[in-house]
C-alpha positions as a printed NumPy array, in Angstrom:
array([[  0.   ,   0.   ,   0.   ],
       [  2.919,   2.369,   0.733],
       [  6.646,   2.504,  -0.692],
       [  9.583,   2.07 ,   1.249],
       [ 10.444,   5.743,   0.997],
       [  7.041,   6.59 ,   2.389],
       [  7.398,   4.816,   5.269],
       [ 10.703,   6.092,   6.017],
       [  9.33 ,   9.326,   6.114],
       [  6.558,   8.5  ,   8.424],
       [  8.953,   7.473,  10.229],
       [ 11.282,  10.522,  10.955],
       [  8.034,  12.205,  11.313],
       [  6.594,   9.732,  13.667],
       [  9.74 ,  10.209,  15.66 ],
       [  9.842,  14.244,  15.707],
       [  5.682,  14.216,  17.202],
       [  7.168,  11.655,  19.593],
       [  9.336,  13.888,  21.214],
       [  6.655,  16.715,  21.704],
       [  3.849,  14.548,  22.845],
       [  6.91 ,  12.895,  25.335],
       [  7.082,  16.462,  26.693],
       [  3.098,  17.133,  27.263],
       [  3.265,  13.475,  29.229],
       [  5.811,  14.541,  31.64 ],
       [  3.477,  17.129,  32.919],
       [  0.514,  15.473,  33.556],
       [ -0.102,  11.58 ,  35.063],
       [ -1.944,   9.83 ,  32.089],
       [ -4.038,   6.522,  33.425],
       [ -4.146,   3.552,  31.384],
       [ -5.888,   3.147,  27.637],
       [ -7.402,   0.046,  27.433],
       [-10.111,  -1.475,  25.826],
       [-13.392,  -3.358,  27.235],
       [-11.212,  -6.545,  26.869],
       [ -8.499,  -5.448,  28.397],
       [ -6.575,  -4.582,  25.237],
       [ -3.868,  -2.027,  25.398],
       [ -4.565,   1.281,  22.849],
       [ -1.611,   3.143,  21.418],
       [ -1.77 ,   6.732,  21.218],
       [ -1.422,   6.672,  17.569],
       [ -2.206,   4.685,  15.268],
       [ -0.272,   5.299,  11.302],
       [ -0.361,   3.53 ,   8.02 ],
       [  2.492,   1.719,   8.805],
       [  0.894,   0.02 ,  12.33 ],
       [ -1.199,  -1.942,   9.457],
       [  0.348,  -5.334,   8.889],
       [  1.575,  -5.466,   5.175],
       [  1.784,  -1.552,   4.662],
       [  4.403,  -2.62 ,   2.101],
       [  2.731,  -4.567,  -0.082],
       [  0.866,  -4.032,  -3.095],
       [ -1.608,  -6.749,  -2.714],
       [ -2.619,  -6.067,   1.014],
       [ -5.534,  -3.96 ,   0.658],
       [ -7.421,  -6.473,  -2.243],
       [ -6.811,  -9.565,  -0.39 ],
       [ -7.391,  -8.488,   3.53 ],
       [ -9.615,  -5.374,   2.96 ],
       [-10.902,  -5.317,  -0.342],
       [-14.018,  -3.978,  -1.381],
       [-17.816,  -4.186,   0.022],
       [-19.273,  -7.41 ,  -1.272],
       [-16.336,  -9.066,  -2.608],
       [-14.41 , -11.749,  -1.081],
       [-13.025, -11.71 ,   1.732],
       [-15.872,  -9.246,   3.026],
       [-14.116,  -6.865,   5.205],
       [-15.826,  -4.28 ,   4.115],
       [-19.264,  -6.2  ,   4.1  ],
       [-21.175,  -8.979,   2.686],
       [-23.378,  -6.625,   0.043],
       [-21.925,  -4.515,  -2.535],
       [-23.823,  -1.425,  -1.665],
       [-24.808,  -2.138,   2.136],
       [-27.265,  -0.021,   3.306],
       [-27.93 ,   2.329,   0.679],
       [-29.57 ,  -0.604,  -1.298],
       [-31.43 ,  -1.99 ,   1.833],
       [-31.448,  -0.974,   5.525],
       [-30.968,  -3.661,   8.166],
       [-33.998,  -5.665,   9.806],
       [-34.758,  -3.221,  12.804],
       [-36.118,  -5.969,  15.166],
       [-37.37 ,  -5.233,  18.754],
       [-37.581,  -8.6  ,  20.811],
       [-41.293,  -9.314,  22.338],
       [-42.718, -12.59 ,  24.377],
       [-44.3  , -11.844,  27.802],
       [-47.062, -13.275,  29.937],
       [-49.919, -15.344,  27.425],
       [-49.589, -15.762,  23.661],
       [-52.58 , -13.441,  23.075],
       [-50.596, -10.718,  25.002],
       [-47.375, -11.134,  22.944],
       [-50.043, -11.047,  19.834],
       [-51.162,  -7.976,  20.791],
       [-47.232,  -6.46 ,  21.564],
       [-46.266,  -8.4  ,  17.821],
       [-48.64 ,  -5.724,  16.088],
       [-47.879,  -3.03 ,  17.978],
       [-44.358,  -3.074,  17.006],
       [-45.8  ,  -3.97 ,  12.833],
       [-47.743,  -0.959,  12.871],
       [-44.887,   1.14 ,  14.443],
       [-42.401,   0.359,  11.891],
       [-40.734,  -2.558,  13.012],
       [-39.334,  -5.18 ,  10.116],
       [-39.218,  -8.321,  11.924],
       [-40.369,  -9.926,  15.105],
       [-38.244, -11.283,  17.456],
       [-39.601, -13.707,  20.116],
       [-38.913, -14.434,  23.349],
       [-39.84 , -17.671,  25.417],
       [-40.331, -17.736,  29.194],
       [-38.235, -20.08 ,  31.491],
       [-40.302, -23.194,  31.563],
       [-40.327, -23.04 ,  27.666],
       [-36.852, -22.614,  27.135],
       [-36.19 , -25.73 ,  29.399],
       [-38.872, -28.043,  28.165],
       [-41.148, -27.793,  30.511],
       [-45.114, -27.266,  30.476],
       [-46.912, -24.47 ,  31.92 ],
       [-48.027, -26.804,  34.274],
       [-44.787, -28.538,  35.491],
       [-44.114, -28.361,  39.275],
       [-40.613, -27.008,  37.945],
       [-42.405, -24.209,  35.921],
       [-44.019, -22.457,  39.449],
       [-43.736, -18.583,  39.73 ],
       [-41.792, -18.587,  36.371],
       [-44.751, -18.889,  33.555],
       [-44.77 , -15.92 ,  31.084],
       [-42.181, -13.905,  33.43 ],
       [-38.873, -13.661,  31.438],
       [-41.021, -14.606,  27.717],
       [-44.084, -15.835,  26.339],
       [-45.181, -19.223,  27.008],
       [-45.819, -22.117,  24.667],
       [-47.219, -25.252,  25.674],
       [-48.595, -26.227,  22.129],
       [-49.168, -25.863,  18.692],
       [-52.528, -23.984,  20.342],
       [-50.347, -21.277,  21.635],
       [-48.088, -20.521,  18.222],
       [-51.745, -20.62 ,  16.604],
       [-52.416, -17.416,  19.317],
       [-49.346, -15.782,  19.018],
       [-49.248, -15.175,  15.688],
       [-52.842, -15.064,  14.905],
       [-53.475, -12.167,  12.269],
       [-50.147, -11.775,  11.304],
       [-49.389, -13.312,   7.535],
       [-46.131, -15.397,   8.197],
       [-45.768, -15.321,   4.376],
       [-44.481, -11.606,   5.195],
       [-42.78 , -11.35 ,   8.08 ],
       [-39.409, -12.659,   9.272],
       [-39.494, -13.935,  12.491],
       [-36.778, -14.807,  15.014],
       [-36.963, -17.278,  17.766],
       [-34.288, -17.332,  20.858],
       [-34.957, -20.914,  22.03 ],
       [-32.124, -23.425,  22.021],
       [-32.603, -26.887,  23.712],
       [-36.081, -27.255,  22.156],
       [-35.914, -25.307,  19.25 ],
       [-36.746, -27.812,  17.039],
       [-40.233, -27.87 ,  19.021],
       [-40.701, -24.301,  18.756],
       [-39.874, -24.402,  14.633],
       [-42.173, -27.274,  13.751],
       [-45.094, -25.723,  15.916],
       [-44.305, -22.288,  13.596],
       [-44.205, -24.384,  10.562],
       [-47.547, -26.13 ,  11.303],
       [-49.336, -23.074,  11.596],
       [-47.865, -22.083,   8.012],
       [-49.229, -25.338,   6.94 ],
       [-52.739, -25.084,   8.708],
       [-53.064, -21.823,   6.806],
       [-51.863, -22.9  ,   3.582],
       [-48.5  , -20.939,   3.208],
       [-46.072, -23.095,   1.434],
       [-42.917, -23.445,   3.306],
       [-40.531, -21.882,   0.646],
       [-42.161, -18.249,   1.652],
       [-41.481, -18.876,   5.752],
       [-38.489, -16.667,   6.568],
       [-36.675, -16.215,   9.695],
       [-33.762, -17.156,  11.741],
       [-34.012, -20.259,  14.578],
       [-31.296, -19.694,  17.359],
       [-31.064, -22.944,  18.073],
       [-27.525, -23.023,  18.909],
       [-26.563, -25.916,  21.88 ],
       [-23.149, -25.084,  21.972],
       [-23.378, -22.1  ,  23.159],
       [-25.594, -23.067,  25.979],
       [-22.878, -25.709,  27.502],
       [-20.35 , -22.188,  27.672],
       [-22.493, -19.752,  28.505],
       [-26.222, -19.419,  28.96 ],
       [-26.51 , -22.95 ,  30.445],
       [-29.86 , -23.511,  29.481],
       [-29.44 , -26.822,  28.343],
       [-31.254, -30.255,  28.652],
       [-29.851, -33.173,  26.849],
       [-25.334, -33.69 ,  26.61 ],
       [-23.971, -32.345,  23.5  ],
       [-23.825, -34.982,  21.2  ],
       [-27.411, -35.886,  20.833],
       [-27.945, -32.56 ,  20.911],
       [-25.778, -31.54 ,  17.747],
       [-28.078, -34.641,  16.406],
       [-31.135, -32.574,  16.671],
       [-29.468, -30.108,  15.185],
       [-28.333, -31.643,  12.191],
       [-32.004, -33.391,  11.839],
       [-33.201, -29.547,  11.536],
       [-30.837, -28.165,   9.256],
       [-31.414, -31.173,   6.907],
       [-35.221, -31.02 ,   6.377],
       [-35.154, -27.302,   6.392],
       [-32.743, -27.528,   3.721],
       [-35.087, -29.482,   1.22 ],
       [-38.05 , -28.038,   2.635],
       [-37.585, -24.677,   4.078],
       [-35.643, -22.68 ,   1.8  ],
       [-35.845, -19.302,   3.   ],
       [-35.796, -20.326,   6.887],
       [-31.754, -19.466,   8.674],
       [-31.733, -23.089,  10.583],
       [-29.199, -22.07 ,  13.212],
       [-28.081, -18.588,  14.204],
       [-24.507, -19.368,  16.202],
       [-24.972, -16.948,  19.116],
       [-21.889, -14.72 ,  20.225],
       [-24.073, -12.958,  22.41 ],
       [-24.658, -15.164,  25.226],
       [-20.901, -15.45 ,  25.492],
       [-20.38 , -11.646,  25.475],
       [-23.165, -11.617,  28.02 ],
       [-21.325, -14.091,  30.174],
       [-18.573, -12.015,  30.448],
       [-16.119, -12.696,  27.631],
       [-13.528, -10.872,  26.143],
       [-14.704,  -9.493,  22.192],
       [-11.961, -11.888,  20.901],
       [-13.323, -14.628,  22.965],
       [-16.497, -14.045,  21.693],
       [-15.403, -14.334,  18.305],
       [-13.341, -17.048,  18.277],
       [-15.799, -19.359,  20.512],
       [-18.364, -18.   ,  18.376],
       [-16.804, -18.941,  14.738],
       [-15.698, -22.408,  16.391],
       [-19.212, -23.501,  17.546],
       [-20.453, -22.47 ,  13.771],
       [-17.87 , -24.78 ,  12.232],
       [-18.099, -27.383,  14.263],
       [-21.944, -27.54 ,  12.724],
       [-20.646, -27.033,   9.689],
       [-18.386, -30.43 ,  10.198],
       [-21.353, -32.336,  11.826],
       [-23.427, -31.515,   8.8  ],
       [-20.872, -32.178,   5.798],
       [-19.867, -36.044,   8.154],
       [-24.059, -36.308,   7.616],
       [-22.939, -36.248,   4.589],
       [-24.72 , -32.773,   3.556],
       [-23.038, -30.505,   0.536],
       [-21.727, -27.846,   2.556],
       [-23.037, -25.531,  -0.342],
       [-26.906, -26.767,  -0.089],
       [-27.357, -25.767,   4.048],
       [-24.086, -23.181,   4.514],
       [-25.622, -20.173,   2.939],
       [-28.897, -20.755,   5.427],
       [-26.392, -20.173,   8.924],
       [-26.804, -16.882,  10.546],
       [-24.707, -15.62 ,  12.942],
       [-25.355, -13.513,  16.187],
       [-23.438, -11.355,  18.015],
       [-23.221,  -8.587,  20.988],
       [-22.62 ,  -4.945,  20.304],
       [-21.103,  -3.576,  23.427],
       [-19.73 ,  -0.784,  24.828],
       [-16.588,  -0.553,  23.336],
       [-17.607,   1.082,  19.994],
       [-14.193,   0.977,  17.502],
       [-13.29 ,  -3.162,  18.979],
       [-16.679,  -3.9  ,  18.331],
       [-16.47 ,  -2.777,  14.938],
       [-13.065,  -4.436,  14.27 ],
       [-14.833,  -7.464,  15.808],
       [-17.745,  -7.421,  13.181],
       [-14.923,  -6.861,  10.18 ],
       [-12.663,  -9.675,  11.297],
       [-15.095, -11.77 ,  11.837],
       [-16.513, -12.145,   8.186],
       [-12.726, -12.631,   6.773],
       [-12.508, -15.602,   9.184],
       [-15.752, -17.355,   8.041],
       [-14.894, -16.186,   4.225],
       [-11.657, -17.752,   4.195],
       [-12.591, -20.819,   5.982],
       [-15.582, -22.005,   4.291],
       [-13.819, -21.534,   1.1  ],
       [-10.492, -22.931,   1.792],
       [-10.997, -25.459,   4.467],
       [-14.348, -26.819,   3.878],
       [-14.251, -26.069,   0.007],
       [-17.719, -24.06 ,  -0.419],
       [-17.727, -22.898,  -4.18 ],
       [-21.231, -20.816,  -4.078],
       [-20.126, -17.199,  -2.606],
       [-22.913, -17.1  ,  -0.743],
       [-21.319, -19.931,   1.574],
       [-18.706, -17.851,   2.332],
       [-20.937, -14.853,   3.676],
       [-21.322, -14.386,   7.395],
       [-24.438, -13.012,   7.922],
       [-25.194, -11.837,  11.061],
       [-27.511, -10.414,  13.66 ],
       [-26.545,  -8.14 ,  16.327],
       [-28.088,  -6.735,  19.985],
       [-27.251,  -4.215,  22.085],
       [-25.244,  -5.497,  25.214],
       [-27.966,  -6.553,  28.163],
       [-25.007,  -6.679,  30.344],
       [-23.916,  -2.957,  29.774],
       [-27.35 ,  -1.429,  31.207],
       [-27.45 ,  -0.147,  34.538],
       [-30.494,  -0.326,  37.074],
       [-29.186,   2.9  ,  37.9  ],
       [-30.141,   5.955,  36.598],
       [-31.574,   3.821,  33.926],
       [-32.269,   6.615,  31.51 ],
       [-28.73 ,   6.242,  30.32 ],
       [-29.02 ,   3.311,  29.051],
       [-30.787,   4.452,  25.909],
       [-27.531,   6.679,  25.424],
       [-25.444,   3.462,  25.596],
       [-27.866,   1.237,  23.891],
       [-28.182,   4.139,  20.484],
       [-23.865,   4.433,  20.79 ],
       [-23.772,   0.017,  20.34 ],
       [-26.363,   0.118,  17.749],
       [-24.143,   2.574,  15.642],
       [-21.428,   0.144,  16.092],
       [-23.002,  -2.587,  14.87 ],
       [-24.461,  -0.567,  12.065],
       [-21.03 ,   0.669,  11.443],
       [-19.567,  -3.045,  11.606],
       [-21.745,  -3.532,   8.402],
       [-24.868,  -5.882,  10.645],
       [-27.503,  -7.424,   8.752],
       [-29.861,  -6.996,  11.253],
       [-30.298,  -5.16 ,  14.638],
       [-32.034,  -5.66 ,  18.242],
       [-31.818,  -2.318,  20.451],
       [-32.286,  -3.017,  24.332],
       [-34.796,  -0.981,  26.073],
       [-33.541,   1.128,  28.796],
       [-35.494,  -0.919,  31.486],
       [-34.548,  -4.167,  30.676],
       [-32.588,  -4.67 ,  34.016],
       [-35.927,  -4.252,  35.642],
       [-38.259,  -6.361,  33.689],
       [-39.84 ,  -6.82 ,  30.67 ],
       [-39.368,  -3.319,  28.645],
       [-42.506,  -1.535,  28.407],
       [-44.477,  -0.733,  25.465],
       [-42.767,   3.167,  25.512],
       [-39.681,   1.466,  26.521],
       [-39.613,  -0.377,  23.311],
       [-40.734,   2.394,  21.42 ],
       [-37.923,   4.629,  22.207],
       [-35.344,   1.317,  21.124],
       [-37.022,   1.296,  17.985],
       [-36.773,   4.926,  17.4  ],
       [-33.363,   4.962,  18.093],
       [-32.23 ,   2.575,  15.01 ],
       [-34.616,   4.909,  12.935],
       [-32.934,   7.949,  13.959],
       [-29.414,   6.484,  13.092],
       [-30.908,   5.041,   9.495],
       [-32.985,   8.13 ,   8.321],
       [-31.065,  11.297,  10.262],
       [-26.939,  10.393,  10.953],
       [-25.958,  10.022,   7.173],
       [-23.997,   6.973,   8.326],
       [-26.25 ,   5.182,   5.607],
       [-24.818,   6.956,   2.925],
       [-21.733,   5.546,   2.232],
       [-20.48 ,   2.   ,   2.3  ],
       [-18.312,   1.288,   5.519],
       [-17.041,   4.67 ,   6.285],
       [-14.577,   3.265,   8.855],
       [-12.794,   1.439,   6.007],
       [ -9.338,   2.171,   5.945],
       [ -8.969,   3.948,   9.457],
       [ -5.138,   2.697,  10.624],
       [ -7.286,   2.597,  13.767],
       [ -9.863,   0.171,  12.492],
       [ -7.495,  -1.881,  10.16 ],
       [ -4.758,  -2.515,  12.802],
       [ -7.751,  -3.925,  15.442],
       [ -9.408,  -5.945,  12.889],
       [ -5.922,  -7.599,  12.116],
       [ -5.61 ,  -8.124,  16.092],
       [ -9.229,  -9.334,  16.2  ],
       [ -7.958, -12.037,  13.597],
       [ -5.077, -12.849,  15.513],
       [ -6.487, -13.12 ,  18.622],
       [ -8.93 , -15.426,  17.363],
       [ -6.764, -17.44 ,  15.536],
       [ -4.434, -18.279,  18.851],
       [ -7.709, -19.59 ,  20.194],
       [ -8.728, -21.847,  17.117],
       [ -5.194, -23.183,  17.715],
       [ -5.897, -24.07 ,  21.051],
       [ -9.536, -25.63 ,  20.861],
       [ -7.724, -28.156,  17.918],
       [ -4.77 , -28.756,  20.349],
       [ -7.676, -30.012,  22.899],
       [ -9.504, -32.279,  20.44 ],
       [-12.169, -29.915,  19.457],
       [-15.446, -27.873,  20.434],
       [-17.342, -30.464,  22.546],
       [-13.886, -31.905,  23.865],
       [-13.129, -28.068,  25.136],
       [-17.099, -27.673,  26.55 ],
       [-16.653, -31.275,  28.541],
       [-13.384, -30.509,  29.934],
       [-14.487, -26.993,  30.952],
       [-11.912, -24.629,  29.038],
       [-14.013, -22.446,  27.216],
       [-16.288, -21.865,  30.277],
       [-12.912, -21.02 ,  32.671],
       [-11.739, -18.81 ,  29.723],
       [-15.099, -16.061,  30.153],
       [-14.837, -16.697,  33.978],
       [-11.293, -15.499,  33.846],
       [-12.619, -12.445,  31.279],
       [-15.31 , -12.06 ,  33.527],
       [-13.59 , -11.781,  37.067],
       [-10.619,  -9.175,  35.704],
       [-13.204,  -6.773,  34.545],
       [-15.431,  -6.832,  37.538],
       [-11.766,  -6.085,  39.465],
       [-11.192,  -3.406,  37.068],
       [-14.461,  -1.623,  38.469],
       [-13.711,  -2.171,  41.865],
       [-10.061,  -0.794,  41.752],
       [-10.977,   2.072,  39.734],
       [ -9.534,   1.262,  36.649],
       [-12.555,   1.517,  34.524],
       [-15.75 ,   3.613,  35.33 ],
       [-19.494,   2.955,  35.372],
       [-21.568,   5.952,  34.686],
       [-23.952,   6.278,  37.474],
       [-22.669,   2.561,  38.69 ],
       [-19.094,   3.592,  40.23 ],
       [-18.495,   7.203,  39.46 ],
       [-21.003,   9.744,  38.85 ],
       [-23.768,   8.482,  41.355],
       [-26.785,  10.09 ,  42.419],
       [-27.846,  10.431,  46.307],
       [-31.18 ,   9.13 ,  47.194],
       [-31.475,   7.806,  43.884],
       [-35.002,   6.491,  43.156],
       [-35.937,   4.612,  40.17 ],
       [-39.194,   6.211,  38.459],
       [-39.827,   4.463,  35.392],
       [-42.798,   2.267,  34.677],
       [-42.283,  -1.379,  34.142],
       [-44.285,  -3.808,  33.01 ],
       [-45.428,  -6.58 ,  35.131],
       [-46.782,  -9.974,  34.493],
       [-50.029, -10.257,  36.127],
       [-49.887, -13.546,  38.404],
       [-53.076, -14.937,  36.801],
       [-51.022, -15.278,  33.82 ],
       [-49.744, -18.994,  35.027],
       [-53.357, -19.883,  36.025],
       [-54.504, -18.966,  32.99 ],
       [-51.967, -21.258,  30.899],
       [-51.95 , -23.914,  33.345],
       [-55.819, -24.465,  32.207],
       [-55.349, -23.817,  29.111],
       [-52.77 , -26.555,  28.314],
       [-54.889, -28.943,  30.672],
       [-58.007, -27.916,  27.798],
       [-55.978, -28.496,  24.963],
       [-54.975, -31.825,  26.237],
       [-58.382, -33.091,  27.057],
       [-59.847, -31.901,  23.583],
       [-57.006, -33.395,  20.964],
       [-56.797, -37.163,  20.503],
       [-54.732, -38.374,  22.964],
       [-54.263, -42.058,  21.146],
       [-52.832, -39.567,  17.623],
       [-50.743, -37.725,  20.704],
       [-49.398, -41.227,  21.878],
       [-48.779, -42.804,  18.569],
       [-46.645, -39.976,  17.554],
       [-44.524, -39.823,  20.505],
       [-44.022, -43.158,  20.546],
       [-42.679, -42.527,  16.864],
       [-40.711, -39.967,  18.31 ],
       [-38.772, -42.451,  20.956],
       [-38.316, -44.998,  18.297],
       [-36.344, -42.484,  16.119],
       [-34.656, -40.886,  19.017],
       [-33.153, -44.435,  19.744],
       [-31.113, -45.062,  16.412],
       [-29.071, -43.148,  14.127],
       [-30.954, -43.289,  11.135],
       [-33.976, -41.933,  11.083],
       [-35.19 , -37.855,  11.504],
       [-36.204, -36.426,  14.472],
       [-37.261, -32.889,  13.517],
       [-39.676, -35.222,  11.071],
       [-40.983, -36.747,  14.313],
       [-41.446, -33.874,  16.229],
       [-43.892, -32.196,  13.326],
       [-45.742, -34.972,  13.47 ],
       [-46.066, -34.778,  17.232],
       [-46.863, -31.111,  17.295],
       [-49.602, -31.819,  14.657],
       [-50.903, -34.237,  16.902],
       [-50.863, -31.384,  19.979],
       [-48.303, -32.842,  21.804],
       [-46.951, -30.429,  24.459],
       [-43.474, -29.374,  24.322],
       [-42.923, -31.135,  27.743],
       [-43.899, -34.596,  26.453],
       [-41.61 , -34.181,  23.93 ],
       [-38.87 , -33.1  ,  25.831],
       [-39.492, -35.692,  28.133],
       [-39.537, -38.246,  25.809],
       [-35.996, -37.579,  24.888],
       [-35.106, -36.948,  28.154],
       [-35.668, -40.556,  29.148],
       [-33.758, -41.707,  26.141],
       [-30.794, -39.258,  26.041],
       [-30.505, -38.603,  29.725],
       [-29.958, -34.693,  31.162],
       [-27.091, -32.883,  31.248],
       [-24.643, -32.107,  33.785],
       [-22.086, -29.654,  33.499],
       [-18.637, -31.045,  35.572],
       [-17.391, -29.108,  38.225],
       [-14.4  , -28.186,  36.48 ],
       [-16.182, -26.145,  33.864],
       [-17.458, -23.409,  36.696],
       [-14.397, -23.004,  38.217],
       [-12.213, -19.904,  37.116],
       [ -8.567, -21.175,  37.836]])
């Protein structure tokens, strides 16, 4: 990019600043530049900080341009000024008819997609109704029992034209079929069902530990899902690998990367042993990441990331279609950076992380609500998130050209690092024998608990400040925002409901497909996301179903060793 005699220049002139910046630093005790990871920032940052400033070919092969490979710049040749991102608000609370009701609300306000979220009982496999499910029914998400309830949920809204996201995990592929049966009760053919399925196990084991079955049957399911969706449901993204989660836990942004990218390929592998063409199901995986506080590493994160994926689903795992080599991704605001106090500042940090991930090139975009530490956001809550990705599409100009950050010595030289980083930890999950051989032994989950304890210590020792958390406080600080609560009768309510919908279907159908459901469960060679459509057809509840593989794969149980931070 620059000659020799360039540089050399730079150089002496580098040199001369350095003495009169030397002389300002003597009178005045600087603290410590670092970022939210603990990075160290230089002062400056100059063409020739950018790995291969000599060489010709440097800026084609590791920057390039905007849709081209290795997508540095961004997996679309004109980014946003073709096509904005999906502004998605996430919604689920109390009954389905409630999160109906909050579904078209957000429609009618603007919002692109619908993002749902599932209460605790529902994201564990467990019916409304489960001694287990007590004081937790529609508290954290909607509930859903059984087909009955996706019929509610999404009653007057034409799934033909929406795109709709669902954070469930363990029994996604529950959660999917039920959405797919409604599409099929209402005569929408599945090649026009879009949307993205989390349904991402791995990162349950490291992070979010909402798991129910060990990891091997559970990549299974997986691989079931991603398989009939493949021949069936065209349009649908069958797994979104979730970054977030492991931000949330407390991980470094390289961490998050690199665990992130190594759960994704280890799907990748499980699908092409099934013996899938990694070109018919690779275009189909979405990715998912945090946007936190830390607004240039975030972007560098975003960048490095799709050069990573590019390069290896070309060169290692040999995808020839282009659009295999695209990582597409969601992003969210960071949960974990918003403060029950003086909680109006959160939508300051929450509009500052959406412009990073809009500036990191996202292809869609979740902005927290500023009471979200409190409860379920309320409707105005929500309102003001949405309004805040508006305002940075339609009044910041940050729209109007493609990845204005590109070429910043800033940018570059942390998106190299970001690769790096990442790379040193790709290294290390292969020296251990792989993803699940890392999640068993605990490494991944002692990695974020290391992350996670030295930046709670840098709070405490003063080394990194909290608005309104550790500096700036407030005395006799009360909270005066509205939140929403979830009536108690909500539980009752569901509780009869499922016990209704199980003494109205046939219960010898029910049976006969769970039955069905064990069988296939039990050997290697038969579907089980089939199975499970069947059973939801037949009104099954999600808890029978989870049950039923419960008995046959057993429950997980995370060692000791993995929640230790040595």
């Amino acid at each position: 990019m620059y000659d020799r005699k360039f540089l050399d220049k730079l150089a002496r002139r580098k040199q001369q600043w350095e003495e009169k910046a030397s002389e300002l630093r003597k009178r005045k005790s600087l603290p410590r530049f670092f970022t939210i990871s603990g990075e160290d920032i230089d002062e400056l940052y100059t063409p020739d900080m950018v790995p291969g400033a000599t060489d010709e070919d440097h800026y084609l092969n590791e920057i390039g341009l905007p849709g081209e490979y290795p997508y540095t710049r961004g997996v679309h040749h004109t980014m946003y000024r073709g096509r904005l991102w999906t502004m998605r608000q996430f919604a689920g609370m109390g009954t389905p008819s409630q999160t109906n009701h909050r579904f078209k609300m957000l429609l009618k306000e603007g919002g692109g997609g619908l993002s749902t979220a599932f209460d605790l009982p529902t994201l564990m496999g467990y019916d409304s109704d489960h001694p287990r499910s007590l004081g937790e029914v529609g508290k954290c998400g909607v509930a859903v029992d059984t087909l009955a309830d996706m019929e509610i949920i999404f009653d007057g809204i034409d799934l033909s034209k929406v795109s709709t996201s669902m954070t469930i995990n363990s029994p996604a592929s529950m959660l999917l079929a039920m959405y797919l049966v409604v599409a099929e009760k209402r005569g929408i053919p599945f090649d026009q069902i879009r949307g993205t399925l989390q349904n991402d196990i791995l990162k349950e084991y490291i992070a979010q530990k909402e798991f129910i079955y060990p990891p091997r049957p559970s990549v299974r399911m997986i691989v079931d899902l991603i398989e009939y969706c493949t021949r069936e449901v065209p349009q649908w993204n069958t797994i979104s690998v979730s970054g977030y989660h492991i931000r949330e836990a407390g991980s470094t942004a390289a961490q998050e990367l690199a665990f992130t990218l190594a759960d994704g390929f280890h799907y990748v592998e499980a699908c092409m042993e099934r013996g899938l063409d990694v070109d018919a199901f690779a275009p189909r995986i979405s990715y998912f990441f945090n946007a936190h506080s830390d607004f240039f590493e975030e972007i560098a994160k975003y960048r490095a990331a799709r050069r990573i994926y590019a390069r290896r689903m070309r060169e290692k795992y040999g995808a020839k279609n282009p659009k295999s080599w695209l990582l597409r991704f969601h992003t969210q605001t960071a949960g974990c950076s918003l403060t029950a106090q003086q909680p109006e500042n959160n939508i300051a940090r929450v509009a500052l992380q959406a412009l990073s991930g809009v500036l990191g090139g996202t292809q869609s975009l979740h902005t927290n609500s500023m009471d979200e530490t409190l409860a379920l956001p309320s409707e105005k809550a929500v309102r003001i998130a949405l309004r805040t990705q508006q305002i940075i599409a339609y009044e910041t100009g940050v729209v109007n050209t493609v990845d204005p950050l590109g070429g910043s010595y800033f940018v570059e030289s942390l998106t190299d690092k970001m690769e790096h980083e990442a790379q040193k930890y790709f290294d290390e999950i292969d020296r251990r024998g792989g993803v699940v051989e890392c999640i068993e032994e605990g490494y991944l989950q002692r990695e974020i608990a290391k992350a996670a304890y030295r930046f709670q210590r840098e709070i405490e020792q003063g080394e990194r400040k909290i608005v309104g958390v550790s500096d700036f406080q407030m005395e006799n600080e009360r909270i005066e925002i509205d939140v929403l609560k979830i009536d108690r009768e909500v539980e009752q309510e569901q509780r009869e409901f499922v016990g209704k919908i199980k003494a109205e279907r046939d219960s010898g159908k029910a049976q006969q497909t769970l039955e069905k459901l064990r069988e296939v469960s039990r050997t290697e060679t038969g579907n089980t996301f089939e199975a499970i459509m069947d059973c939801c057809r037949a009104y099954c509840t999600l808890g029978e179903m989870c049950d039923v593989l419960r008995e046959e794969w057993g429950e997980y149980v995370e060692p000791p060793s993995a929640m230790v931070a040595s």
